[in-house]
C-alpha positions as CSV (number, residue, x, y, z in Angstrom):
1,X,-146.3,64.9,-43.4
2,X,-142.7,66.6,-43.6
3,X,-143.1,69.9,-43.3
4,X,-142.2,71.8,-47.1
5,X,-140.9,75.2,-45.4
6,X,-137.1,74.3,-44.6
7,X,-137.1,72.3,-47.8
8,X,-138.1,74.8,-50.1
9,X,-135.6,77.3,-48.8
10,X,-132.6,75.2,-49.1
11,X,-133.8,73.9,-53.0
12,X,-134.9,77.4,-54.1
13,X,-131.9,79.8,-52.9
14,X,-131.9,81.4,-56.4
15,X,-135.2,83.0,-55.6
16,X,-134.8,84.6,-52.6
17,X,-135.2,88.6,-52.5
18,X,-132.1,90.3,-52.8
19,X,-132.1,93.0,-49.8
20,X,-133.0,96.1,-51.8
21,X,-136.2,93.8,-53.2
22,X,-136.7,93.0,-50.2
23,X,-137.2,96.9,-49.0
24,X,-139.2,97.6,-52.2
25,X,-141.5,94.8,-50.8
26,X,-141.9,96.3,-47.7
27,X,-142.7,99.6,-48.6
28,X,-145.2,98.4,-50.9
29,X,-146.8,96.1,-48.0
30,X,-146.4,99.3,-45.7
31,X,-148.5,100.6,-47.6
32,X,-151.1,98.3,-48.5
33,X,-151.3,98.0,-44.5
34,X,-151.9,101.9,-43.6
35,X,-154.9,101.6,-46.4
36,X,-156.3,99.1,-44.4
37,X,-155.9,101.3,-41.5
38,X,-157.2,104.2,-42.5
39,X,-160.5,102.6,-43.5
40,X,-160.3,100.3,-40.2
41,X,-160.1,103.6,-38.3
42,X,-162.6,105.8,-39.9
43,X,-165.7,102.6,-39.7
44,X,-164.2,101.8,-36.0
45,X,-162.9,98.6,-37.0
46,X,-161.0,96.8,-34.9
47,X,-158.2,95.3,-36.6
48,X,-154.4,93.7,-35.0
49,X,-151.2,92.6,-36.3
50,X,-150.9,89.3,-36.1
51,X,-147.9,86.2,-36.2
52,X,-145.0,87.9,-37.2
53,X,-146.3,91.1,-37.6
54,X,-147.2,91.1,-34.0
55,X,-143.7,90.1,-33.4
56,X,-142.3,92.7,-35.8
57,X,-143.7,95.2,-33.8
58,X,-142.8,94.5,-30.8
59,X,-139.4,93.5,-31.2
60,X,-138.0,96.0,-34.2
61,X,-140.9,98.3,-34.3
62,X,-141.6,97.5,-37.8
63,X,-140.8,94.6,-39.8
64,X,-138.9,91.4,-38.8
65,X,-135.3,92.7,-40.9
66,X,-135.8,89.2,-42.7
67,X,-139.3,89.1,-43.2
68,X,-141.5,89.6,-46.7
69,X,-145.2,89.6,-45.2
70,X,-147.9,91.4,-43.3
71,X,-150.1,89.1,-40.8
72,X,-153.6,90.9,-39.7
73,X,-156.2,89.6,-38.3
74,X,-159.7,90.6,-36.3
75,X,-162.8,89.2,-35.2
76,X,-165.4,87.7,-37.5
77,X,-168.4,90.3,-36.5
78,X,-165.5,93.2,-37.5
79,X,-164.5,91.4,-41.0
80,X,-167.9,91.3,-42.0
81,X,-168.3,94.9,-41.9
82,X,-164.6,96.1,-43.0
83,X,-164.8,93.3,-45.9
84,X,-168.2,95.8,-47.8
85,X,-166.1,98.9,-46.5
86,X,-162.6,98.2,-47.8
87,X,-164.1,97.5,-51.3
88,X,-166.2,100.4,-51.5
89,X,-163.3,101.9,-50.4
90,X,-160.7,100.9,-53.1
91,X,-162.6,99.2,-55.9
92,X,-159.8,99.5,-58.3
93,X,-156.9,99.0,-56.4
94,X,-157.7,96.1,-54.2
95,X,-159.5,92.8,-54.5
96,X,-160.4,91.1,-50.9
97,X,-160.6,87.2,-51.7
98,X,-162.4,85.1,-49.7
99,X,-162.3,80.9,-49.0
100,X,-164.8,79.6,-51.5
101,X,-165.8,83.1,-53.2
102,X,-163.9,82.6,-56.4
103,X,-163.2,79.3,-58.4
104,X,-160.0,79.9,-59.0
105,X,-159.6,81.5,-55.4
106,X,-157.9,78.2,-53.3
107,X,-156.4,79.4,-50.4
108,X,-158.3,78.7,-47.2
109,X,-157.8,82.5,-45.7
110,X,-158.5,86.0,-46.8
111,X,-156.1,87.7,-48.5
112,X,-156.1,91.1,-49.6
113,X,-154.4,90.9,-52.9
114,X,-152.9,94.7,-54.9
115,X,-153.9,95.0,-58.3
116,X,-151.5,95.5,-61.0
117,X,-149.1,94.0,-59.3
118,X,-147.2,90.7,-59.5
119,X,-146.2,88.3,-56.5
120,X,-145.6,84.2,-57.8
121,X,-144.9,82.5,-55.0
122,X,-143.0,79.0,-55.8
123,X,-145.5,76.4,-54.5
124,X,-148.8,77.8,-55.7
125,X,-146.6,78.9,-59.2
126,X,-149.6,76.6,-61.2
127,X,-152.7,78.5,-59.6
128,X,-153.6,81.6,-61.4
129,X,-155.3,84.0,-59.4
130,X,-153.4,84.3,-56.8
131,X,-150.7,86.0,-58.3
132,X,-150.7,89.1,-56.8
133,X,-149.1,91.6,-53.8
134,X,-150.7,90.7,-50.6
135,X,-151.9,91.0,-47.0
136,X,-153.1,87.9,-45.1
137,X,-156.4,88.6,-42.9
138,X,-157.0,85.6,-40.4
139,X,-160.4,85.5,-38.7
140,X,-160.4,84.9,-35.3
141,X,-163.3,82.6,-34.1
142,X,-165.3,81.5,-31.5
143,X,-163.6,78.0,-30.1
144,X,-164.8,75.2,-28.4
145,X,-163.7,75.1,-24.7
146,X,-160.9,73.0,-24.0
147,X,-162.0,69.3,-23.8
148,X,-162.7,66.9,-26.3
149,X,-164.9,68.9,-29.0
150,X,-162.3,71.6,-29.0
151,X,-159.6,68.6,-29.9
152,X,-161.8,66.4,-32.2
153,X,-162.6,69.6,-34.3
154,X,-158.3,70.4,-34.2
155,X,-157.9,67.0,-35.8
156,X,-160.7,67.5,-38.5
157,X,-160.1,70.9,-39.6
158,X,-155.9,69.9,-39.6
159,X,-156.6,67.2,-41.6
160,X,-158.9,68.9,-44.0
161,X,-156.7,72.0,-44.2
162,X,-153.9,69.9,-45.3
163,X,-155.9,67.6,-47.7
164,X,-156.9,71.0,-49.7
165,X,-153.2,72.1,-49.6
166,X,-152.0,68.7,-51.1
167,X,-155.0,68.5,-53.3
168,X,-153.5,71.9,-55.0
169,X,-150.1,70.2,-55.5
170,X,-152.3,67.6,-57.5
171,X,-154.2,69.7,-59.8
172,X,-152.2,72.8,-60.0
173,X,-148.5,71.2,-59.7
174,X,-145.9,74.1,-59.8
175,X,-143.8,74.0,-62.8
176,X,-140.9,75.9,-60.7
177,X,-140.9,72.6,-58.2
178,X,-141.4,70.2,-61.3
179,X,-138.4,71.9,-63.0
180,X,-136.1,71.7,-59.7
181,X,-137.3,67.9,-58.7
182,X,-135.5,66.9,-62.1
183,X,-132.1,68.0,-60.4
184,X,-133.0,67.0,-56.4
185,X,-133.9,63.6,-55.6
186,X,-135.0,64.7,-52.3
187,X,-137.5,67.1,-53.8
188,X,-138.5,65.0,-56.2
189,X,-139.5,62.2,-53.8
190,X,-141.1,64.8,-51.7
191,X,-143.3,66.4,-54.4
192,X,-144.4,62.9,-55.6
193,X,-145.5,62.2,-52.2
194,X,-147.6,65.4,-51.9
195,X,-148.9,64.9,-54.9
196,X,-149.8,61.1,-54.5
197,X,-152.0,62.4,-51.1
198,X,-153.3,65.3,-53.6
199,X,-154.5,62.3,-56.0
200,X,-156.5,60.5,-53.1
201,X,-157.9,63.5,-51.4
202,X,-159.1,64.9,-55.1
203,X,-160.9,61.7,-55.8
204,X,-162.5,61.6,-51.8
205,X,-164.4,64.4,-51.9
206,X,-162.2,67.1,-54.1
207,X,-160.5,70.5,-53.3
208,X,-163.5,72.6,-52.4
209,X,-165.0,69.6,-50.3
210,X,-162.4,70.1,-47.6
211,X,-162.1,74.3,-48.6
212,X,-166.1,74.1,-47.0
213,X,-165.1,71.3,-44.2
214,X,-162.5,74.0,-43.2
215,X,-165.1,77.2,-43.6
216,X,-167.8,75.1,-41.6
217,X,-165.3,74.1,-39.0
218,X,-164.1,77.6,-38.0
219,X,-166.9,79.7,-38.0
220,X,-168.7,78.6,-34.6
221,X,-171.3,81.1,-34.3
222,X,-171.9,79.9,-30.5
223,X,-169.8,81.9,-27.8
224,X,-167.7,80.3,-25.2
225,X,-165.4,82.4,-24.1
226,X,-162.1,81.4,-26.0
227,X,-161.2,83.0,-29.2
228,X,-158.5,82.0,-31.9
229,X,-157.3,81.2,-35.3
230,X,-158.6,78.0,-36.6
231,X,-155.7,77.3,-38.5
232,X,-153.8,77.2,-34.9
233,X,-156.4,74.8,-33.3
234,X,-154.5,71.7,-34.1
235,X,-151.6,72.8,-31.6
236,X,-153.6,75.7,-29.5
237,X,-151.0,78.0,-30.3
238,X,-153.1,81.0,-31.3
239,X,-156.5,80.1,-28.9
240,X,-157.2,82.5,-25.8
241,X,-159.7,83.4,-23.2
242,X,-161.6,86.4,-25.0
243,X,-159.9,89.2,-23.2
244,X,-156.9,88.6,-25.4
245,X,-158.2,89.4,-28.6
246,X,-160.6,92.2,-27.5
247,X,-158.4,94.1,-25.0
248,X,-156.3,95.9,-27.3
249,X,-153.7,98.7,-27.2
250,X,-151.4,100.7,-29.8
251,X,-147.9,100.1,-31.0
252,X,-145.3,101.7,-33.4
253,X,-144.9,99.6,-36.8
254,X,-142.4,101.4,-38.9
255,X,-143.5,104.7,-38.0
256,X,-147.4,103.7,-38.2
257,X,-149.7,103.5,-35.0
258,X,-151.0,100.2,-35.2
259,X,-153.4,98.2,-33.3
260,X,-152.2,94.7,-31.2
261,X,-154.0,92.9,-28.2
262,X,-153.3,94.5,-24.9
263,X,-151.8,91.1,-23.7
264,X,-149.6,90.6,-26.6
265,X,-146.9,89.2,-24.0
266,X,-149.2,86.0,-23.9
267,X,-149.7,86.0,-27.6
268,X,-146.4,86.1,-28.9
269,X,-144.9,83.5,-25.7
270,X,-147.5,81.1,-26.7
271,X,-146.2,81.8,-30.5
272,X,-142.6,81.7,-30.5
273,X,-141.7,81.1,-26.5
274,X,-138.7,83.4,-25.7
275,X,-139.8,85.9,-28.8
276,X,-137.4,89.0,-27.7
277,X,-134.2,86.8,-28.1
278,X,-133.5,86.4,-32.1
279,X,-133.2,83.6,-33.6
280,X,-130.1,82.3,-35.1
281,X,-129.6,82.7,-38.8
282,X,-130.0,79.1,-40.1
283,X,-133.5,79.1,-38.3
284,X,-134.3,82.7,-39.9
285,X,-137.2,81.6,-42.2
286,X,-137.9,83.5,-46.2
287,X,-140.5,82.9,-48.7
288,X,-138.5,82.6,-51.7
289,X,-140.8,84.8,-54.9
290,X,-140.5,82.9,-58.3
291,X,-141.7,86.7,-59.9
292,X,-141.9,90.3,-58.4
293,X,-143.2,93.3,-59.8
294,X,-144.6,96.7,-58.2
């Protein structure tokens, strides 16, 4: 399946953030991230900046100049208790949504979404519910050891994780992408694909069939010694010995002290190889908003 990052960008240059959005954005996500700190901090939750975040960090001391997003993640035993304790927390201002918790809830991570805000993002444009300012909150897992149960669970989980996504594109199609395909054959014969794939996956088990394949999948209560992000199984980009996501150590992120793994040089090479040298601009990826409001 071609991936719908690099196509996206090119077909929906109209939407991307001007630069002074783009600082509104991350002052608003700024924030949303020292909240989550400050009630990590006072429970003694351990919490890290993940992806790009972790990256951000490291290499600017805040935010990736081009980037509109905050990546967190932590261990499973400390989302269970920071999931009660954020919402007791905030109950007003935040809503922390879950794989499965909601009906109209369809992405296959946590997300801690802002209320009375307004963030559209072009492909899910058709799914109400998740329309708002966010954080992502990966869950890191326990892992199979390398060998074959760690790479027949990679292919399961990657092919249920993208059957969900293309089931979406079948029963919520984005009007933005519909509107655009009219004028782009090359988006229009890639949507009709996705959406084909969406129509065979809905009617072999459905959207939340393969939302539970990828909750089952992930959450291997038995310890082995290796950690990671299911999502990253498939390529073992983002699975380490346990040390790496429990050692941790503190790091400037736009002024805040914030938590990332001790060994974050081993993180971020397995990531994005040579992360310190910046990459050139063609290769500089954006997530173009359909609709923004603070």
């Amino acid at each position: 399946m071609r991936t719908s990052k690099s196509l996206y960008s090119r077909c929906f240059e109209e939407y991307r953030l001007s630069d002074e959005t783009l600082k509104k954005l991350q002052n608003e996500l700024l924030l949303m991230l020292i909240d989550v700190k400050s009630v990590c901090d006072s429970c003694q939750i351990n919490y890290m900046l993940s992806g790009g975040s972790m990256l951000g960090a490291v290499r600017h001391q805040g935010f990736i100049p081009w980037d509109d997003d905050i990546d967190i993640m932590m261990l499973r035993s400390e989302y269970e208790r920071f999931k009660d304790s954020f919402r007791k927390a905030f109950p007003d201002k935040y809503a922390v949504s879950e794989p499965l918790s909601d009906a109209r809830y369809l992405s296959k991570m946590v997300k801690i979404f802002k209320k009375g805000t307004t963030y559209v993002e072009i492909p899910t444009a058709g799914v109400s519910g998740q329309d708002m300012l966010f954080l992502d909150l990966f869950i890191i897992e326990n892992v199979p050891a390398p060998g074959l149960l760690r790479k027949l669970k990679a292919v399961l989980y990657d092919t249920a994780f993208k059957a969900s996504s293309v089931c979406i594109d079948y029963l919520y199609p984005s009007p933005i992408i519909e509107k655009k395909a009219a004028e782009v054959p090359e988006l229009s014969e890639y949507y009709r694909f996705r959406k084909r794939l969406g129509a065979v996956f809905s009617h072999l088990g459905g959207i939340r069939f393969y939302l539970r394949m990828c909750e089952s999948l992930g959450n291997q209560r038995k310890r082995t010694g290796w950690l990671g992000i299911p999502s990253g199984i498939s390529y073992g980009r983002e699975i380490f010995p346990e040390r790496v996501f429990t050692e941790l150590t503190t790091m400037s992120f736009c002024g805040v002290e914030v938590k990332v793994p001790a060994d974050y040089d081993a993180y971020l090479k397995n990531l994005y190889g040579n992360y310190m040298e910046l990459p050139p601009e063609d290769k500089r990826e954006y997530h173009a908003a359909y609709k923004i409001e603070f």
